[in-house]
PAZAPA-4460 file (N, C-alpha, C; in steps of 0.05 Angstrom, whole numbers, plus 32768, in hexadecimal, padded with zeros to 4 digits):
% residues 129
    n_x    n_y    n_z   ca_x   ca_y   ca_z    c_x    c_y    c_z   seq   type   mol
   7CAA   7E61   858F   7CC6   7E69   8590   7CC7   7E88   8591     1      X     A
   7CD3   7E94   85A5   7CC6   7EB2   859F   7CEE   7EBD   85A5     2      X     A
   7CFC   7EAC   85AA   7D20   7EB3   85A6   7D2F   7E9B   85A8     3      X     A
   7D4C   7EA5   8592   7D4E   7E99   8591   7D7C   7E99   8595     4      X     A
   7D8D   7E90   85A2   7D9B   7E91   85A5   7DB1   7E83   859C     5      X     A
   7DBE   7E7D   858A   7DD3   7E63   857C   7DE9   7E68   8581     6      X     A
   7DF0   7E55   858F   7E0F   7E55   8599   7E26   7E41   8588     7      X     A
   7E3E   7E39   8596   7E51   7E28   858C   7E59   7E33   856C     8      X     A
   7E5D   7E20   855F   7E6F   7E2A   8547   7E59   7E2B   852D     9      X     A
   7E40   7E3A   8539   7E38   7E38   8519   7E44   7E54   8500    10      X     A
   7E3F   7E48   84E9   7E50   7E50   84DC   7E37   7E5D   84CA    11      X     A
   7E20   7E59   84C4   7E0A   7E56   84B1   7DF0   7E55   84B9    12      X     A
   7DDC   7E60   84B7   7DC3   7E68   84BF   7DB5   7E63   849F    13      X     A
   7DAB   7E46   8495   7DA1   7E3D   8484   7D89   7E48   8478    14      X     A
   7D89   7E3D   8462   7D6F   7E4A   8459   7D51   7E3F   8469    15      X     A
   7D42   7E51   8471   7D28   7E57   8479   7D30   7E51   8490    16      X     A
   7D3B   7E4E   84A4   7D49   7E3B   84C3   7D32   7E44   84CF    17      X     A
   7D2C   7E61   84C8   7D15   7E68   84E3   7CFB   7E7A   84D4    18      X     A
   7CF8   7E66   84C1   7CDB   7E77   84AA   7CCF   7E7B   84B8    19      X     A
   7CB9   7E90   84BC   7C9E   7E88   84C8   7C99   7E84   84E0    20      X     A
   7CB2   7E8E   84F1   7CB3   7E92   8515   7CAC   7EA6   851D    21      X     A
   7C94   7EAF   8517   7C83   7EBE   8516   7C85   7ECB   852B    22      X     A
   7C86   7EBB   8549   7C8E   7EC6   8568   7CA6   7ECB   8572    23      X     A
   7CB2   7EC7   855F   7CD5   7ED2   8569   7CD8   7EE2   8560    24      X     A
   7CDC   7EF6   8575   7CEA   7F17   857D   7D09   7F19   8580    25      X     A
   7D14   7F06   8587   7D30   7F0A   858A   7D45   7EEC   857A    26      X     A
   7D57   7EF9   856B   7D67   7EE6   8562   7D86   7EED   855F    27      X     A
   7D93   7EE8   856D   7DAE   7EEE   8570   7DBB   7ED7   8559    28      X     A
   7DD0   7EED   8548   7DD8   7ED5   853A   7E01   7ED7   853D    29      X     A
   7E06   7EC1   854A   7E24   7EC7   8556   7E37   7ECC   8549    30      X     A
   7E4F   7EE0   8555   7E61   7EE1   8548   7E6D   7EBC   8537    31      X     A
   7E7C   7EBF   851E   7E80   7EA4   8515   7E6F   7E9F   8500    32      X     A
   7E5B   7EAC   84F8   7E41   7EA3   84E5   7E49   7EB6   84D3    33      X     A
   7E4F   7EA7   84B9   7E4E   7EB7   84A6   7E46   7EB7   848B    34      X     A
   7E30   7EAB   848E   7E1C   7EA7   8479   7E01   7EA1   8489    35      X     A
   7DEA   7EB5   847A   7DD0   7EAD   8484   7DBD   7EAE   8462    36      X     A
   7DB3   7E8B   8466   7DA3   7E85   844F   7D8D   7E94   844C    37      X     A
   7D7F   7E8F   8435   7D6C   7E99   842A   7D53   7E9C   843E    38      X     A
   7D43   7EB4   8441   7D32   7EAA   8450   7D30   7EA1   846F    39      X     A
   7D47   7EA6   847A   7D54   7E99   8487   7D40   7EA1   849E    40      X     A
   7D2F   7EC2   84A5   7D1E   7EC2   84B9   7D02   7ED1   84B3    41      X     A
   7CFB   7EC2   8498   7CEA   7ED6   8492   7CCC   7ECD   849C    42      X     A
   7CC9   7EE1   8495   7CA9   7EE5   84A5   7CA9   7EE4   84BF    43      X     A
   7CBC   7EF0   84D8   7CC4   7EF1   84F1   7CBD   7F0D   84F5    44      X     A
   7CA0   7F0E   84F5   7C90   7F1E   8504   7C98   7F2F   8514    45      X     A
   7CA8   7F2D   8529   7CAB   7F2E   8541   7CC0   7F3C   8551    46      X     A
   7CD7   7F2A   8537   7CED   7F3F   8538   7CED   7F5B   852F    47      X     A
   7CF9   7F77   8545   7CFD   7F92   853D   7D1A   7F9A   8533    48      X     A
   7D26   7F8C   853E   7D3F   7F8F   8533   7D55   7F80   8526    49      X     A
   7D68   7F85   851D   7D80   7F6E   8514   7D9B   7F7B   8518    50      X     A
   7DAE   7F6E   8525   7DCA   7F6E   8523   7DDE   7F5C   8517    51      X     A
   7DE1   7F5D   8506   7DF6   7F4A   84F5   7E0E   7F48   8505    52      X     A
   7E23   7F33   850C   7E32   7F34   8514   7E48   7F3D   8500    53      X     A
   7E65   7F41   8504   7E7E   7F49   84F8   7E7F   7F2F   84F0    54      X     A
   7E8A   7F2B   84D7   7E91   7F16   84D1   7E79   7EF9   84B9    55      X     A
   7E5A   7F0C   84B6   7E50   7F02   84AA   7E51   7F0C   8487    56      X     A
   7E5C   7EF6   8474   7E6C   7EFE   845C   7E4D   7EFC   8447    57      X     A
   7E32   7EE7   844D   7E21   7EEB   8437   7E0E   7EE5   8446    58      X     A
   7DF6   7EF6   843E   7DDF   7F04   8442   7DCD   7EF5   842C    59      X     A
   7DB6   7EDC   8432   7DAB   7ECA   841B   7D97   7EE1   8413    60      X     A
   7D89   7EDF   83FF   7D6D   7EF1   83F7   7D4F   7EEA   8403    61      X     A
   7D4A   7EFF   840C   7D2C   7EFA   841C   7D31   7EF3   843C    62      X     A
   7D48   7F00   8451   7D57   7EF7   8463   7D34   7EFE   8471    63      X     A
   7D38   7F12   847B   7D25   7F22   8488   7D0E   7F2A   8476    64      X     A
   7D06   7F18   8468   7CF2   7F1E   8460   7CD4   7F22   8468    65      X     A
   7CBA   7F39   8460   7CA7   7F32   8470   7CB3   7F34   8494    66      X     A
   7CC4   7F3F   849F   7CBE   7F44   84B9   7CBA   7F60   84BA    67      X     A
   7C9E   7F55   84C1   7C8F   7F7C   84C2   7C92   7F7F   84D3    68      X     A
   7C9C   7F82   84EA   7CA6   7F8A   8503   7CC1   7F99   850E    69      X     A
   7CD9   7F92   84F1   7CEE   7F93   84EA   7CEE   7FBB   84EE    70      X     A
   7D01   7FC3   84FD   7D01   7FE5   84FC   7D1D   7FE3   84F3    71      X     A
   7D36   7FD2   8503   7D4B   7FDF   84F4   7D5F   7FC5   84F8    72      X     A
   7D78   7FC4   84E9   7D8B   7FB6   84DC   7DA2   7FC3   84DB    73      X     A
   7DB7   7FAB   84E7   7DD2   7FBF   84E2   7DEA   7FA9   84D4    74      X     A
   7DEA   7FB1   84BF   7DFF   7F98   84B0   7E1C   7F99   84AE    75      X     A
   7E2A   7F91   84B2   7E41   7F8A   84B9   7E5B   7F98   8496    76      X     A
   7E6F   7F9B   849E   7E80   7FA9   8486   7E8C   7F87   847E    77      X     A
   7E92   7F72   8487   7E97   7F5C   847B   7E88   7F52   8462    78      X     A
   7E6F   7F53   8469   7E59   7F51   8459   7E60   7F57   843A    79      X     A
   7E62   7F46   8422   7E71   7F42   8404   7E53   7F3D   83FB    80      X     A
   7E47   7F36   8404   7E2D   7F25   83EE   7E11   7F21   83FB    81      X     A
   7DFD   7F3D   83F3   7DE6   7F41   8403   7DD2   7F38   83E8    82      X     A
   7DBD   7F1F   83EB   7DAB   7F1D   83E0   7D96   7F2C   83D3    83      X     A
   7D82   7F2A   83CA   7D69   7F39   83BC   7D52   7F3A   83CA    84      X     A
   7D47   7F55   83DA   7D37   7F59   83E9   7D3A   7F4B   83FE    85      X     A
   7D51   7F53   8417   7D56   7F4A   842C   7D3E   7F59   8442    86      X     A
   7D35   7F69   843C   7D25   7F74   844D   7D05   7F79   8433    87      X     A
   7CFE   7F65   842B   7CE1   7F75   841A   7CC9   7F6B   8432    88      X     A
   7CBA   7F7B   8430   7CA2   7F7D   843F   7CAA   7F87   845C    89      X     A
   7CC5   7F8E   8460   7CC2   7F99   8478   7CB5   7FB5   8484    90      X     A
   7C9E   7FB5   847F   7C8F   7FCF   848B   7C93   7FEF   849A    91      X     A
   7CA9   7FDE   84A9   7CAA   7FF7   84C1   7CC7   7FFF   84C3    92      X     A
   7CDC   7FF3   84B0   7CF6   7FFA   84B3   7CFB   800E   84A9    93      X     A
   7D09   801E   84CA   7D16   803A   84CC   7D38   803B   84CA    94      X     A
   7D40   8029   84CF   7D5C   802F   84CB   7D6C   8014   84BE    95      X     A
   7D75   801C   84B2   7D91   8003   84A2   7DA3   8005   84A7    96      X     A
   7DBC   8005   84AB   7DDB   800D   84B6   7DE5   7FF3   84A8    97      X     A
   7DFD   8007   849D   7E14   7FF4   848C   7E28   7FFE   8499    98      X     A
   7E3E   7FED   84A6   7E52   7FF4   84B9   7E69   7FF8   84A1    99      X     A
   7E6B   7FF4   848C   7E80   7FFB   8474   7E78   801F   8465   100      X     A
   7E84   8023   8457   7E82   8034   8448   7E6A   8037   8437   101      X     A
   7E5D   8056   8427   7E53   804D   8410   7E64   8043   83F7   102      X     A
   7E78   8044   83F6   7E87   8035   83DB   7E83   801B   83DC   103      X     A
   7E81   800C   83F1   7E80   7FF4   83F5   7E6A   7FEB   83FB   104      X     A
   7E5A   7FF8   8401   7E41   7FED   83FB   7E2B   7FF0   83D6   105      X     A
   7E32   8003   83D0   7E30   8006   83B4   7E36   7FF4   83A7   106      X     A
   7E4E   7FE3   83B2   7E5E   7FD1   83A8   7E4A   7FB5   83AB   107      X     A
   7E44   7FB4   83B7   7E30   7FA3   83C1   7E19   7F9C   83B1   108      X     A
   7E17   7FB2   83A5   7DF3   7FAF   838F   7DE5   7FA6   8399   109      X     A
   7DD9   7FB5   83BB   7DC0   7F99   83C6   7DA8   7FA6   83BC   110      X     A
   7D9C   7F9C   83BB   7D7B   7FA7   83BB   7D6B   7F9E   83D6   111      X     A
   7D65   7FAD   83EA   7D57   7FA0   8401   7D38   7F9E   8402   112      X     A
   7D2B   7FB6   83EF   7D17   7FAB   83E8   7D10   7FBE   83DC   113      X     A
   7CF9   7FBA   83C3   7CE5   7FD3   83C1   7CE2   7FF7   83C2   114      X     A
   7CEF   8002   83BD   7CE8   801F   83C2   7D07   8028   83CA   115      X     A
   7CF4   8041   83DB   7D0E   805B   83D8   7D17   804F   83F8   116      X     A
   7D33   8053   8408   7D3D   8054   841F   7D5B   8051   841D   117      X     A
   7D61   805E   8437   7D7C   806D   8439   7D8E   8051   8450   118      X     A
   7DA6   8053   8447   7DB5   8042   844E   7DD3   8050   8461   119      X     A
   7DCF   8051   847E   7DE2   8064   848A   7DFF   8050   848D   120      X     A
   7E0E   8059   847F   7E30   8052   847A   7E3D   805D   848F   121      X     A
   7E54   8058   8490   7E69   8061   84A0   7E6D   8081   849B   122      X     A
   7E71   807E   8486   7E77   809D   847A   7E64   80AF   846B   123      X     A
   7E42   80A4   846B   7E35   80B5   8465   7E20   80A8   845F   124      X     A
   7E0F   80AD   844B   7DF0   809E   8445   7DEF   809A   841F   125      X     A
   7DE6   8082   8425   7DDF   8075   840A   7DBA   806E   8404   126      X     A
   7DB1   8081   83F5   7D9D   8080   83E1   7D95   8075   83D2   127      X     A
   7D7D   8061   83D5   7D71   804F   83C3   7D62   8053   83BC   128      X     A
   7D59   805F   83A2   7D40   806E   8397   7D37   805E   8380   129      X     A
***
C-alpha cells in the first residue's frame, strides 16, 4: 500500500487503520473527518508530510508515530483535543504549523514528543522546551 485516498462520508480514521504501512507515502485524509484514532498511521515510514483537514476536532495519541520520514505537519485551528506524543520518534521533522493562535494552542497542552521544538501559529511561535 504505498497511498492512500478515502472518500464519501467518513467521519473517523480508527485506531491503528494504517499501523505499519510502512510503503505509504501519501494519505489524504478528507474534508468531514474529524477524529483520527490512536495510532492511527504509525510507523508510516514513508510518509513526508501531513495536512490535516479544517474541521478535524481530535487528534488520538501516537497518530504519527515512529514516521521517520515525517518533515512537516500542518494542524488545523478546529482541532480541541491533541493526544500524547503525536509525533514521537519522528526523526526529521522540520516544520509543525498550527493554523490557530498561540493562546490556543497553549490551550491545548499537547506534548508532540520528546524535546525542545517550535510550533509556528498564526500570530507567532510557540516553544517547547
Amino acid at each position: 500500500l504505498s497511498s492512500v485516498t478515502l472518500k464519501g462520508n467518513v467521519t473517523k480514521i480508527g485506531k491503528g487503520a494504517f499501523l505499519d504501512c510502512r510503503g505509504l507515502t501519501s494519505a489524504v485524509v478528507p474534508e468531514g473527518v474529524t477524529e483520527i484514532g490512536d495510532g492511527a498511521f504509525g510507523n508510516c515510514d514513508g510518509i513526508t508530510s501531513v495536512i490535516l483537514p479544517d474541521g478535524v476536532k481530535k487528534i488520538g495519541k501516537e497518530v504519527f508515530d515512529d514516521c521517520r520520514n515525517l518533515v512537516s505537519i500542518t494542524i488545523p485551528d478546529s482541532v480541541t483535543s491533541i493526544g500524547s506524543f503525536i509525533l514521537d520518534d519522528c526523526r526529521k521533522i522540520e516544520s509543525i504549523t498550527y493554523k490557530g493562535t498561540v493562546s490556543r494552542w497553549e490551550a491545548l497542552q499537547a506534548t508532540l514528543f520528546f524535546g525542545t521544538y517550535s510550533v509556528h501559529c498564526s500570530d507567532g511561535e510557540f516553544e517547547q522546551k
